[in-house]
PAVOSE-974281 format. One record per residue: x, y, z of N, C-alpha, C in turn; residue number from 1. Coordinates in Angstrom, 3 decimals, decimal comma. Layout:
REM PAVOSE-974281
       nu       nv       nw      cau      cav      caw       cu       cv       cw   i
        X        Y        Z        X        Y        Z        X        Y        Z NUM
...
This chain:
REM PAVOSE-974281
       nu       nv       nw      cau      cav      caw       cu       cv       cw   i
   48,843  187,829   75,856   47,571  187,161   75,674   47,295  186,298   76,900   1
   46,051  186,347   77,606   45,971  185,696   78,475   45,742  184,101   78,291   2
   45,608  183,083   79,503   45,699  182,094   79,275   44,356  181,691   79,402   3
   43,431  181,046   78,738   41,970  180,863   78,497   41,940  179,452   78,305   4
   40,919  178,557   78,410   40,306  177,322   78,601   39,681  177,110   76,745   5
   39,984  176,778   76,383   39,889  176,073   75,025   39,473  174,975   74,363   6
   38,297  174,819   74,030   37,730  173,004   73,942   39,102  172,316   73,659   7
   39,232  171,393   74,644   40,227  170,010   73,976   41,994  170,315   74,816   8
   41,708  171,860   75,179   43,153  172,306   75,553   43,377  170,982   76,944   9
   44,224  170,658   77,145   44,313  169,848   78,071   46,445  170,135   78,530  10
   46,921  170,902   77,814   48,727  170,555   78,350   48,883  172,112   77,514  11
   50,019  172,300   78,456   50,748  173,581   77,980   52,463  173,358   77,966  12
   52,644  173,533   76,595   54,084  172,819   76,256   54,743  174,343   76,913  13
   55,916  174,227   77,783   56,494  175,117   78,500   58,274  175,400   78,010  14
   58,617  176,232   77,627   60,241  176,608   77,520   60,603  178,009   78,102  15
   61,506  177,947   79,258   61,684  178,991   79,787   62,724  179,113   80,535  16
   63,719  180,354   80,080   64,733  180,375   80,689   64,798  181,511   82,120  17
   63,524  181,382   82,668   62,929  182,159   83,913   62,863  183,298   83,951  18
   62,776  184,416   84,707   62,432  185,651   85,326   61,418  186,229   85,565  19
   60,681  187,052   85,395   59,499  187,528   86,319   58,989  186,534   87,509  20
   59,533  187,034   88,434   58,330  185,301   89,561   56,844  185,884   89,968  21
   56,715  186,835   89,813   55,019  187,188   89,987   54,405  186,895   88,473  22
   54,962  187,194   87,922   54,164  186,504   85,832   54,312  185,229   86,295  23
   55,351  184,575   87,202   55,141  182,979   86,884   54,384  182,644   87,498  24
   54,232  183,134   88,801   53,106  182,912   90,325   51,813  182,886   89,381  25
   51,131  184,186   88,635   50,230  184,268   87,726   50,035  183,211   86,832  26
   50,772  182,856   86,167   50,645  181,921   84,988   50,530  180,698   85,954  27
   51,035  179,866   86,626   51,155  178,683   87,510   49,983  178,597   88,194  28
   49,618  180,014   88,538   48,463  179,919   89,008   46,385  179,388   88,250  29
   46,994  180,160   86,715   45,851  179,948   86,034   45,848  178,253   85,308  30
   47,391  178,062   85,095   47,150  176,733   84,675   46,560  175,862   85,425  31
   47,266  175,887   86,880   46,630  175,100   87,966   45,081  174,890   87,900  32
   44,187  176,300   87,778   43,116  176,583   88,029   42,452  175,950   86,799  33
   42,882  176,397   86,001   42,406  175,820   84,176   42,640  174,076   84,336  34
   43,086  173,359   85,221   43,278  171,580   85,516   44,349  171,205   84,029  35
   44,983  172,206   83,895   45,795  171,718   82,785   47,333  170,785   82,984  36
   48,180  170,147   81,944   49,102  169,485   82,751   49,934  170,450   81,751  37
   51,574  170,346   82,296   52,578  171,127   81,953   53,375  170,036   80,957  38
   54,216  170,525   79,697   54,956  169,121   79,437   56,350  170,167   78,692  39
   57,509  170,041   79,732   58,393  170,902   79,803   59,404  170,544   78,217  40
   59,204  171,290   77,030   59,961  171,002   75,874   61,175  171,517   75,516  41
   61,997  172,326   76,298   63,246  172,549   76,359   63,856  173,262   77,594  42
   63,740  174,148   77,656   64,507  174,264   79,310   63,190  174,903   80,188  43
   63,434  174,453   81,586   62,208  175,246   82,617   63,233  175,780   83,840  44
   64,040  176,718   83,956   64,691  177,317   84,877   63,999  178,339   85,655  45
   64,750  178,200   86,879   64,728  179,312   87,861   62,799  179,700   88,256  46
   62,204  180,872   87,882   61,014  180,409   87,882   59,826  179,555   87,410  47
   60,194  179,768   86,516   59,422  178,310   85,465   59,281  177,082   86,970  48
   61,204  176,572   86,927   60,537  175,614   87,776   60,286  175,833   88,963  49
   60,313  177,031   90,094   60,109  177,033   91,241   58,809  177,169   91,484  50
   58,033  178,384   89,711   56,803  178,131   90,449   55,909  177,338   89,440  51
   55,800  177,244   88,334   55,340  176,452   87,597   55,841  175,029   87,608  52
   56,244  174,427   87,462   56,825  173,316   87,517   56,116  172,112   88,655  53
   56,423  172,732   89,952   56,788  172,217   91,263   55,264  173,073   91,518  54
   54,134  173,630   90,798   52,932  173,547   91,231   51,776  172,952   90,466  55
   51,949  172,485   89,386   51,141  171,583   88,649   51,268  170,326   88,793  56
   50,357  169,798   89,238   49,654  168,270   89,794   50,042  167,122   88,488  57
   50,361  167,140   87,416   50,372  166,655   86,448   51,669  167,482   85,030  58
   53,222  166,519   85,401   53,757  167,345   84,815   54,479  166,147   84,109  59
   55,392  166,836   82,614   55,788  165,632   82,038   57,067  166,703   81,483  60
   58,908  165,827   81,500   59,176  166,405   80,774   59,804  165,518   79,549  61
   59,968  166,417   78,574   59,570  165,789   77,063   61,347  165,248   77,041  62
   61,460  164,738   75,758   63,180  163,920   75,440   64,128  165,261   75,620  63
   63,559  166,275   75,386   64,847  167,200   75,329   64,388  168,323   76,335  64
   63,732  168,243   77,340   63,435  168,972   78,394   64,847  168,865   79,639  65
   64,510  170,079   80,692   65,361  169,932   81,565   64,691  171,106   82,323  66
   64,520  171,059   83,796   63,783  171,453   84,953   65,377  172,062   85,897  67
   65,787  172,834   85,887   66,753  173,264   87,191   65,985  174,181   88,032  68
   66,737  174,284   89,517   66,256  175,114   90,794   67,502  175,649   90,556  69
   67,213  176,726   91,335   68,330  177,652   92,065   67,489  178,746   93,085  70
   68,332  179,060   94,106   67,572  179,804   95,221   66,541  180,118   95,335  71
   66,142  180,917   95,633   64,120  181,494   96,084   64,057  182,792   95,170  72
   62,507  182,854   95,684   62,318  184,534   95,386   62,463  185,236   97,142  73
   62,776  186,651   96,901   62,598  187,315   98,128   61,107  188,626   97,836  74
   60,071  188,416   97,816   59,403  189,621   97,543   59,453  190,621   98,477  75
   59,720  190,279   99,671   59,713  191,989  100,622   58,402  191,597  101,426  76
   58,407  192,800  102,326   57,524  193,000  103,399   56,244  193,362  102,574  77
């Protein structure tokens, strides 16, 4: 289901134990665009936080949240 603008929507509660980094590039991208804030409610790894996370202007994480990095993406030529 895509991500759509919703009277009142204002935060997107996030749990993710990462993979796809182009779905996340996508998604990071529409939230951004949608002015929404992120509020991380249990884990945000690997892509979550490389690209969601660390690209929304307005992020919060909740009592039982947790944000880790680990290396990059490599997409290729």
């Amino acid at each position: 289901m895509p991500l759509t603008q919703e009277p009142g929507l204002r935060r997107v509660l996030i749990t993710s134990g990462g993979g796809a980094t182009r779905a996340a590039l996508a998604f990071a991208t529409r939230v951004y665009d949608l002015g929404l804030d992120v509020e991380v409610t249990g884990a945000c790894f690997s892509s979550c936080a490389d690209s969601i996370f660390a690209v929304v202007p307005r992020k919060i994480i909740g009592p039982k949240g947790l944000v880790a990095w680990h290396g990059n993406a490599e997409f290729g030529s």
